[in-house]
C-alpha positions in Angstrom: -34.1 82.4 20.7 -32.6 79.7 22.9 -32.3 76.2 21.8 -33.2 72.9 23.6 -31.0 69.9 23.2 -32.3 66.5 24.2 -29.2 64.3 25.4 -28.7 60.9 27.2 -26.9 59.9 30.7 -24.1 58.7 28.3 -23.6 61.8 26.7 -22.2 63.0 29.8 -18.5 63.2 30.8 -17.3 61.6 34.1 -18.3 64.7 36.1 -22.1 64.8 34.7 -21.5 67.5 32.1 -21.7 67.9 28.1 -19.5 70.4 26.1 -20.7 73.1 24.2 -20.5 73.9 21.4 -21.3 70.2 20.7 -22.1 68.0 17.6 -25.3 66.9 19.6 -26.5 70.4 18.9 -25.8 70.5 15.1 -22.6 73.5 15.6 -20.3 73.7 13.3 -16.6 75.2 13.9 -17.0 77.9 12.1 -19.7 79.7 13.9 -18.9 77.9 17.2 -17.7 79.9 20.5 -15.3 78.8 22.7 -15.8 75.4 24.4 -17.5 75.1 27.9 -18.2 72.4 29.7 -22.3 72.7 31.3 -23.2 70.7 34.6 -26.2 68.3 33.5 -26.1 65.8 36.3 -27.1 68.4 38.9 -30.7 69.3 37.5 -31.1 67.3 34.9 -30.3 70.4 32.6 -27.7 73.1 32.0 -27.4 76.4 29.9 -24.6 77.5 27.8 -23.7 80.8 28.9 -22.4 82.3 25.0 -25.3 80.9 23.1 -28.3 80.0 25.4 -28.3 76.5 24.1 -30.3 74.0 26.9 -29.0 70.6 27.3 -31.7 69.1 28.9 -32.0 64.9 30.2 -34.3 62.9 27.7 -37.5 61.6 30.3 -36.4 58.9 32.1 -32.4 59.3 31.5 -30.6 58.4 34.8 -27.1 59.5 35.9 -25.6 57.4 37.7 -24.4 58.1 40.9 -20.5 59.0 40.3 -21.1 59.4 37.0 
C-alpha cells in the first residue's frame, strides 16, 4: 500500500522536486532504495517509482514561479 506524504512549497529543490527516499517520509537508510528526485511543482504531486510513496502539496501550498 502506497503512502501519502504531505510537504510544503519549501520542501522543494530549485527545480520543484523532493527526493525520495526522504526524512519527510519517516525512511530510514537501512531499508531505503536508491535516491530519486520526484517533480512536485508540475501537479502539485509526484510518485516515487521504487516505493509508491505520494508526495503531495499541503492545500494551499504555492510554488513559486521559478521555483
Amino acid at each position: 500500500m502506497s503512502k501519502a506524504v504531505e510537504i510544503k512549497a519549501s520542501d522543494l529543490n530549485q527545480a520543484g522536486e523532493v527526493f525520495c527516499p526522504s526524512p519527510l517520509a519517516g525512511m530510514e537508510l537501512w531499508n531505503s532504495h536508491p535516491r530519486v528526485y520526484i517533480n512536485v511543482s508540475k501537479h502539485g504531486e509526484g510518485k516515487c517509482p521504487y516505493c509508491g510513496t505520494v508526495y503531495k502539496l499541503k492545500e494551499g501550498e504555492v510554488v513559486a514561479h521559478g521555483h
